[in-house]
PDB file of N, CA, C and O in Angstrom, chain B, residues numbered from 101:
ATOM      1  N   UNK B 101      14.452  30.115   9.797  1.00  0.00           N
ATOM      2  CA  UNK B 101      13.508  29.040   9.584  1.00  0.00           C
ATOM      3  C   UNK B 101      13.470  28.692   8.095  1.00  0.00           C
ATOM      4  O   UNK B 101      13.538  29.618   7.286  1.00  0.00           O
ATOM      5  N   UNK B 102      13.369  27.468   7.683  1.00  0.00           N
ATOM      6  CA  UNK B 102      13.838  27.147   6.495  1.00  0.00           C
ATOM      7  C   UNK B 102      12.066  26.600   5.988  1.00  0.00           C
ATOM      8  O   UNK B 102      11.471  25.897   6.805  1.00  0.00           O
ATOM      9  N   UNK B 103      11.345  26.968   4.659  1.00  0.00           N
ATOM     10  CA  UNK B 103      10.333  27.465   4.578  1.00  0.00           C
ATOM     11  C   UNK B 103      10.308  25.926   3.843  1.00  0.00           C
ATOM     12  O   UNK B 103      11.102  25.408   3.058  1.00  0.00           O
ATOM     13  N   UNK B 104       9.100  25.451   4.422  1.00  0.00           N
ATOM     14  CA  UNK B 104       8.194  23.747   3.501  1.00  0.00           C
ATOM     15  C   UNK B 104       7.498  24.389   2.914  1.00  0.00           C
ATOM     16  O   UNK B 104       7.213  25.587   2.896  1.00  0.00           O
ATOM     17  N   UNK B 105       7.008  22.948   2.050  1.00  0.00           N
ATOM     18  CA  UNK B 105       5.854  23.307   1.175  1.00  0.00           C
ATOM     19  C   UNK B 105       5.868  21.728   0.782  1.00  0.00           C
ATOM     20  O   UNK B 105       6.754  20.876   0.708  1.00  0.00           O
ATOM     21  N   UNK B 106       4.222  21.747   0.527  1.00  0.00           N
ATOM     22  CA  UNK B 106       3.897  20.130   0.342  1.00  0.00           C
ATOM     23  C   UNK B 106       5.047  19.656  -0.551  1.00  0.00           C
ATOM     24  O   UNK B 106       5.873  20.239  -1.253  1.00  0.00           O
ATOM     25  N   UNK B 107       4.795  18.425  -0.270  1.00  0.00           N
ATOM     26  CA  UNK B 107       5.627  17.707  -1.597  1.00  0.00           C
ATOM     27  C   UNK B 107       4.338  17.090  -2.858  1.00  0.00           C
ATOM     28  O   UNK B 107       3.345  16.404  -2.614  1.00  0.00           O
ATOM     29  N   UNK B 108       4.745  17.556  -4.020  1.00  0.00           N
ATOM     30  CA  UNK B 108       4.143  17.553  -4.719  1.00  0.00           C
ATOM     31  C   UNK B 108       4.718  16.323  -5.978  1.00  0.00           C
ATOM     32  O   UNK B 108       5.660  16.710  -6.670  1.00  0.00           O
ATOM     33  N   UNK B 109       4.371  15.423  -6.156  1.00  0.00           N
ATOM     34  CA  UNK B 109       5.300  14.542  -7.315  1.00  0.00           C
ATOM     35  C   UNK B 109       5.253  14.631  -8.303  1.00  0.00           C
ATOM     36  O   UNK B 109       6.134  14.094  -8.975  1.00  0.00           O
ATOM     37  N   UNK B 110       4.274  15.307  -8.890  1.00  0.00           N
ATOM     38  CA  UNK B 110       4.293  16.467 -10.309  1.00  0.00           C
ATOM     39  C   UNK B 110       5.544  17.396 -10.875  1.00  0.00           C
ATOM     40  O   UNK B 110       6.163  17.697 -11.896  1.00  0.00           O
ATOM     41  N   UNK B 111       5.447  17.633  -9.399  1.00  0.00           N
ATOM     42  CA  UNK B 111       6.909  18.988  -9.964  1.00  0.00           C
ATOM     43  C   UNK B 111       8.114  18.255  -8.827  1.00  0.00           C
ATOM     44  O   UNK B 111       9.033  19.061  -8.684  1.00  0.00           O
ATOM     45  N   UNK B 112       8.281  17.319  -8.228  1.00  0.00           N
ATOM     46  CA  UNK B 112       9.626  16.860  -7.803  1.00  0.00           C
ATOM     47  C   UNK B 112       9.220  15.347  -7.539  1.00  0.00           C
ATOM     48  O   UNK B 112       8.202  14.657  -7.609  1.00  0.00           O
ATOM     49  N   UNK B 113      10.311  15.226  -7.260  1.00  0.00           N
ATOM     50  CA  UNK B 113      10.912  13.590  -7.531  1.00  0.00           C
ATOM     51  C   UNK B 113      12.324  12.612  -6.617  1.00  0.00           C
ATOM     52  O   UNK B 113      13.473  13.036  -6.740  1.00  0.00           O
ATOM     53  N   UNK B 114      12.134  11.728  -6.018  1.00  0.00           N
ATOM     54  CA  UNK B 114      12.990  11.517  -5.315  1.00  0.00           C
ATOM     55  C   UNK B 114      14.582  12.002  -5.897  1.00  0.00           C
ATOM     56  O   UNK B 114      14.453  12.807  -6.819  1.00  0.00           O
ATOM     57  N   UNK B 115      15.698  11.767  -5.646  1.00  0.00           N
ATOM     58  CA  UNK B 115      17.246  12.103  -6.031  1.00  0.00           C
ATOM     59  C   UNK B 115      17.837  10.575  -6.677  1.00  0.00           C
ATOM     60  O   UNK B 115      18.580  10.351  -7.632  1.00  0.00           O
ATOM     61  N   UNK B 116      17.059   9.532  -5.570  1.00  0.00           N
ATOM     62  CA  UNK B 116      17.983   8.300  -6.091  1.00  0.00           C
ATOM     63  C   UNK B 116      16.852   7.715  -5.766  1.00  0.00           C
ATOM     64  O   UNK B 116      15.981   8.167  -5.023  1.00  0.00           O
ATOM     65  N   UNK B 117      16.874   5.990  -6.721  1.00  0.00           N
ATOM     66  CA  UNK B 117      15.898   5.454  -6.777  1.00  0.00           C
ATOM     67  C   UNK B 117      15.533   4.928  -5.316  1.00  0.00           C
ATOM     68  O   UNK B 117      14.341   4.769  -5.050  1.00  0.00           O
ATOM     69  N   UNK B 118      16.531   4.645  -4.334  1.00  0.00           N
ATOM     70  CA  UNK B 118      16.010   4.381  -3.088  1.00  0.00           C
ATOM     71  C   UNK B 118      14.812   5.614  -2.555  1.00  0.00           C
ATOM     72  O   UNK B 118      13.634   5.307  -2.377  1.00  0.00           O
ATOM     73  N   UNK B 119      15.197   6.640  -2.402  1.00  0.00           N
ATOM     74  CA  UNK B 119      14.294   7.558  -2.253  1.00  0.00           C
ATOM     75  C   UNK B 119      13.125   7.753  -2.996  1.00  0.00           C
ATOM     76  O   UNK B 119      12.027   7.948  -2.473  1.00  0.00           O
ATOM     77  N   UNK B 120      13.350   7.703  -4.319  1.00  0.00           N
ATOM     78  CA  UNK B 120      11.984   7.010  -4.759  1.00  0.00           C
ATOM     79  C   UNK B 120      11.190   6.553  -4.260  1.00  0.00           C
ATOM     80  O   UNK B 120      10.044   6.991  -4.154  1.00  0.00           O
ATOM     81  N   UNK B 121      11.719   5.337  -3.743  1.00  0.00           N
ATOM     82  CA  UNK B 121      11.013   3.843  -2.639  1.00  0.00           C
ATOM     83  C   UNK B 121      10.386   4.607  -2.043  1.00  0.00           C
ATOM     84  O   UNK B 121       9.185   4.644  -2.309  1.00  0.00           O
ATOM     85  N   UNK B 122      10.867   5.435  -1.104  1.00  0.00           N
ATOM     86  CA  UNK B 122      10.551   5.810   0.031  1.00  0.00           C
ATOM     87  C   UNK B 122       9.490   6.303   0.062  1.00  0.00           C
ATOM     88  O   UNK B 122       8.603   5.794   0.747  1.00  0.00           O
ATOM     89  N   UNK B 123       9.309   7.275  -0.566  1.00  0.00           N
ATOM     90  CA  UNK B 123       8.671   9.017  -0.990  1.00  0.00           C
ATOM     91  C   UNK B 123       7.206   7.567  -1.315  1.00  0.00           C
ATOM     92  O   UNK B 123       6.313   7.520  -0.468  1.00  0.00           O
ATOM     93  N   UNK B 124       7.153   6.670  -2.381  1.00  0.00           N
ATOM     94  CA  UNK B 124       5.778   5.887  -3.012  1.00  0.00           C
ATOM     95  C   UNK B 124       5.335   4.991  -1.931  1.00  0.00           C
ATOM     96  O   UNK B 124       4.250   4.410  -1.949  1.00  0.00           O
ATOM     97  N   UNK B 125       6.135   4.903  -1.067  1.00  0.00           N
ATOM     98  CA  UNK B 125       5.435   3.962   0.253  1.00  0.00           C
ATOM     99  C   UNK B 125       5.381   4.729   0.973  1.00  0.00           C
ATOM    100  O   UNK B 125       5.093   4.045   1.956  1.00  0.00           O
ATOM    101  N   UNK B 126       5.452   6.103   1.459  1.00  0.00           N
ATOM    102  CA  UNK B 126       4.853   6.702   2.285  1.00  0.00           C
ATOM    103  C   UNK B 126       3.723   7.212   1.949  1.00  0.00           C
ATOM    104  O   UNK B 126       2.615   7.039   2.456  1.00  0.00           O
ATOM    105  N   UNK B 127       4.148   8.063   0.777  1.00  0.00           N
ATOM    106  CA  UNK B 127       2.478   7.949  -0.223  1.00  0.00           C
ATOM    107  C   UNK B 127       1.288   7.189  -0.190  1.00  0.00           C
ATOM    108  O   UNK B 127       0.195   7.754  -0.225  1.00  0.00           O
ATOM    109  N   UNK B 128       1.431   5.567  -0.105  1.00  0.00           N
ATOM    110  CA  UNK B 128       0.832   4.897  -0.445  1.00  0.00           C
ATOM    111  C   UNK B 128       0.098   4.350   1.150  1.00  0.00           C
ATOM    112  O   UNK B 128      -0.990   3.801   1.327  1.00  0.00           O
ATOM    113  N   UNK B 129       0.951   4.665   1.970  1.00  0.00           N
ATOM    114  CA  UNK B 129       0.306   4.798   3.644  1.00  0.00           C
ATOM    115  C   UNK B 129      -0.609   5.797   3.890  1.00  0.00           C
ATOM    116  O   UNK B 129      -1.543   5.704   4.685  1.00  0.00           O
ATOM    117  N   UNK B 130      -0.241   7.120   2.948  1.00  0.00           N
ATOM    118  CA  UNK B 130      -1.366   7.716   3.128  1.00  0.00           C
ATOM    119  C   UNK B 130      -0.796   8.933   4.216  1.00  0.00           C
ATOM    120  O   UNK B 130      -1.486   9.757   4.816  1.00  0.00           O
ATOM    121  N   UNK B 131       0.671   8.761   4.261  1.00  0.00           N
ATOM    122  CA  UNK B 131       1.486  10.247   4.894  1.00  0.00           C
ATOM    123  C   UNK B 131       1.775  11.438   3.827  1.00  0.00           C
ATOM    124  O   UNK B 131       2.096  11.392   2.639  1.00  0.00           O
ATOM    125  N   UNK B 132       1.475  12.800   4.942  1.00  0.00           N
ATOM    126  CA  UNK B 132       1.452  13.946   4.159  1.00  0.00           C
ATOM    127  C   UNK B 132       3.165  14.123   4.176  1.00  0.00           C
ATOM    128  O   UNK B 132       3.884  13.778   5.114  1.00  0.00           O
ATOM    129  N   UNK B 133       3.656  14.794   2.803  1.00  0.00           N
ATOM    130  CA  UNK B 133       5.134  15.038   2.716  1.00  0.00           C
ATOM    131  C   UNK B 133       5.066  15.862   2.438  1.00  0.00           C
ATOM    132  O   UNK B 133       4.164  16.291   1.719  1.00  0.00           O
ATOM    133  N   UNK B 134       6.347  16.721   3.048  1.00  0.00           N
ATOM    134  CA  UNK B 134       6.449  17.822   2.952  1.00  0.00           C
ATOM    135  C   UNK B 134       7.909  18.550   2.167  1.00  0.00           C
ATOM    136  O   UNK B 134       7.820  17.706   1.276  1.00  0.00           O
ATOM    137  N   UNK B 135       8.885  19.199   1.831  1.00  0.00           N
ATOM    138  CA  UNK B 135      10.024  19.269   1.368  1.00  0.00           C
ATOM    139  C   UNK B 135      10.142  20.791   1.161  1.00  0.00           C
ATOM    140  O   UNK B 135       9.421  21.665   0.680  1.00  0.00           O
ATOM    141  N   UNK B 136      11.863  20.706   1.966  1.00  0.00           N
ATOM    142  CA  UNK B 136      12.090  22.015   2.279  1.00  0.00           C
ATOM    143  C   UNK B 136      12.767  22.550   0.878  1.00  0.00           C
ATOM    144  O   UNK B 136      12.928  21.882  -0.144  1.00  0.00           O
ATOM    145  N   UNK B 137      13.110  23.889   1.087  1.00  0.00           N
ATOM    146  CA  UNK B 137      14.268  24.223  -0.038  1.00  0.00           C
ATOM    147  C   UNK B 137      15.722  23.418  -0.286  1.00  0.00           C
ATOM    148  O   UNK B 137      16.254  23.416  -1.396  1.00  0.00           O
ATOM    149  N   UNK B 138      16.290  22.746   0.856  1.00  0.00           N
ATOM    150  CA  UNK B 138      17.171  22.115   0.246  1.00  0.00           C
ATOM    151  C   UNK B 138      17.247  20.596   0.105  1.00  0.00           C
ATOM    152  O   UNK B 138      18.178  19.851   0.410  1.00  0.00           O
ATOM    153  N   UNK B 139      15.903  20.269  -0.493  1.00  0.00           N
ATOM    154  CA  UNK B 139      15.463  19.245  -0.936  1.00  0.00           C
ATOM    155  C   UNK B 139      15.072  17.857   0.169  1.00  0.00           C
ATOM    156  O   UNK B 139      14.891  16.662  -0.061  1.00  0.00           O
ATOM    157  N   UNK B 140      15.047  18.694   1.468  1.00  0.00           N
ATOM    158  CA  UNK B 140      14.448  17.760   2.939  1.00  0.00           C
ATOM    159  C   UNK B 140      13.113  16.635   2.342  1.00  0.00           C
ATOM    160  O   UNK B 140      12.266  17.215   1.662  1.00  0.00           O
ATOM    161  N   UNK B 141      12.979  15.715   2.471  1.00  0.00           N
ATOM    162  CA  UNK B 141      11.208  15.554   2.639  1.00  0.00           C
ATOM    163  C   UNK B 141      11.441  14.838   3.851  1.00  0.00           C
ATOM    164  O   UNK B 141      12.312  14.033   4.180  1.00  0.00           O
ATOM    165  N   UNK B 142       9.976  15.557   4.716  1.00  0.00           N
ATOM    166  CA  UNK B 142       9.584  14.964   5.746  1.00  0.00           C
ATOM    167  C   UNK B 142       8.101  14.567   5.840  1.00  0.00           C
ATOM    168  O   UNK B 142       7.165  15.168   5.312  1.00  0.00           O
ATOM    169  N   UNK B 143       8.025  13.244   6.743  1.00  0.00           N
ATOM    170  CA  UNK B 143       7.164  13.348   6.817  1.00  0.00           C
ATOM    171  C   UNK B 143       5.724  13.940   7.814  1.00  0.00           C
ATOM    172  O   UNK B 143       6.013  14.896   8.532  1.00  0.00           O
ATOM    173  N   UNK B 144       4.737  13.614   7.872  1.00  0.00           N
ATOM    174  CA  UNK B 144       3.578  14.731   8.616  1.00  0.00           C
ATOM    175  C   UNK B 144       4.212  14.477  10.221  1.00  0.00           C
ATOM    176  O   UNK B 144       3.572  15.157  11.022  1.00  0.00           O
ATOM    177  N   UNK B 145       5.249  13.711  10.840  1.00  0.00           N
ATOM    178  CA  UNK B 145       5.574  13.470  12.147  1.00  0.00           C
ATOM    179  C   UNK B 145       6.654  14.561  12.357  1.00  0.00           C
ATOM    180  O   UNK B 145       6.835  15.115  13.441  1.00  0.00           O
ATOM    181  N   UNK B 146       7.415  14.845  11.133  1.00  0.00           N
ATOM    182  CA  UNK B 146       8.766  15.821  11.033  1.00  0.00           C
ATOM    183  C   UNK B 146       9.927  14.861  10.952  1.00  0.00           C
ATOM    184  O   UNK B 146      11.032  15.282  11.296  1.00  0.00           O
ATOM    185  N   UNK B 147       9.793  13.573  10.521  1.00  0.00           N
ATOM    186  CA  UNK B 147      10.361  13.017  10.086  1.00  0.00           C
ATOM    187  C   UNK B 147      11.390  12.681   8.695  1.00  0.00           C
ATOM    188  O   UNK B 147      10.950  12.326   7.601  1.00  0.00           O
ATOM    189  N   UNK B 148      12.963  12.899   9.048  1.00  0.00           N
ATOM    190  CA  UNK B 148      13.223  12.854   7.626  1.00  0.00           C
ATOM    191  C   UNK B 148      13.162  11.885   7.125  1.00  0.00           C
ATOM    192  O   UNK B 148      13.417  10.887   7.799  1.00  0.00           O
ATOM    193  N   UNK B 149      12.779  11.731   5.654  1.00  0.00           N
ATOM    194  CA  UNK B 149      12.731  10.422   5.143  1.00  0.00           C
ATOM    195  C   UNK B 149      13.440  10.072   3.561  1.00  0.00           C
ATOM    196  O   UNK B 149      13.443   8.964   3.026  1.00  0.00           O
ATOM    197  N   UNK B 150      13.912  11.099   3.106  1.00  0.00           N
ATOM    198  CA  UNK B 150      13.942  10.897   1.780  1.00  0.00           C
ATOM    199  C   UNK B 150      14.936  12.402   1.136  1.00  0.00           C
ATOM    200  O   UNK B 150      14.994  13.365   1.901  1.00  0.00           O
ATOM    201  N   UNK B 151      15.475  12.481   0.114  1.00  0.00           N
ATOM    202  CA  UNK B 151      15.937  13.393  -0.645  1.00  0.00           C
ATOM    203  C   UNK B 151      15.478  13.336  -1.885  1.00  0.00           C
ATOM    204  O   UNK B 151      15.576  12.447  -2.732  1.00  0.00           O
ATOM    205  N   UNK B 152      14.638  15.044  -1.921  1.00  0.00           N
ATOM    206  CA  UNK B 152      13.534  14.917  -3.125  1.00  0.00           C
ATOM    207  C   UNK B 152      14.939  16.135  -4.023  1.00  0.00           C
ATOM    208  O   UNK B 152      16.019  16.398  -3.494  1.00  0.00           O
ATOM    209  N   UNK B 153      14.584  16.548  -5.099  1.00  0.00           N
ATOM    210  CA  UNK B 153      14.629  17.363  -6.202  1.00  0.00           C
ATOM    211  C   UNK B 153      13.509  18.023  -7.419  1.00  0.00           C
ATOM    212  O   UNK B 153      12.399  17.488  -7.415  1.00  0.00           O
ATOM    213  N   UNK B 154      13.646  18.695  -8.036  1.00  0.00           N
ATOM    214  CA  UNK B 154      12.784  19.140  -8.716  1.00  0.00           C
ATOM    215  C   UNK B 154      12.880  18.159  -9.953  1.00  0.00           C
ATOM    216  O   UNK B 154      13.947  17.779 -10.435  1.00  0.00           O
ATOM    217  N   UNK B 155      11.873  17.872 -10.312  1.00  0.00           N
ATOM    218  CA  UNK B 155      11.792  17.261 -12.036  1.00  0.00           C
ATOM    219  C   UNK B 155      12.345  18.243 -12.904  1.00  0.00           C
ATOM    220  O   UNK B 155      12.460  19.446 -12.674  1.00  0.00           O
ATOM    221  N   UNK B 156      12.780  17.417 -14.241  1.00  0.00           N
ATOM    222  CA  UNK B 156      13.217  18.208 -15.067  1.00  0.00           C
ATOM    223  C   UNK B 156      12.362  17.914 -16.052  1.00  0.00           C
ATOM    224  O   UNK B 156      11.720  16.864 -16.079  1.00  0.00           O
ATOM    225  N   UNK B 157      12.272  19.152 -17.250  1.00  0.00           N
ATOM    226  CA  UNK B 157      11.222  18.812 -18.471  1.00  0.00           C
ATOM    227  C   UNK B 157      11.831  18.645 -19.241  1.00  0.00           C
ATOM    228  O   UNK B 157      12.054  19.742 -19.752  1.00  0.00           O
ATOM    229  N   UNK B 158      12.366  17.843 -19.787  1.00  0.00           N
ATOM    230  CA  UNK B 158      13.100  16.623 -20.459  1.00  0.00           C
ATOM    231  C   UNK B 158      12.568  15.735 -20.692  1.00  0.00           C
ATOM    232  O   UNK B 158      13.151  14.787 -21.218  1.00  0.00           O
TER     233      UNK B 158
END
């Protein structure tokens, strides 16, 4: 079983700006996201929707 954890946009960030899109309009609907270790986000249905990554501090 491959372990979630909210998606948080503090500490990650879509991969490509389409996903970006994605990740701020689901947000903005007001869906919970979630993202696995190898960078899944789904949303609260188990829906995939997006390819997140970690931010960098840069």
């Amino acid at each position: 079983m491959i372990d979630k954890q909210e998606y948080n946009n503090i500490t990650h960030v879509g991969a490509t700006p389409e996903d970006c899109k994605v990740i701020h309009l689901a947000l903005t609907e007001g869906k919970k996201l979630s993202i696995d270790k190898k960078g899944k986000i789904t949303d609260d249905t188990g829906r995939w929707i997006a390819v997140g990554k970690e931010r960098s501090n840069g």
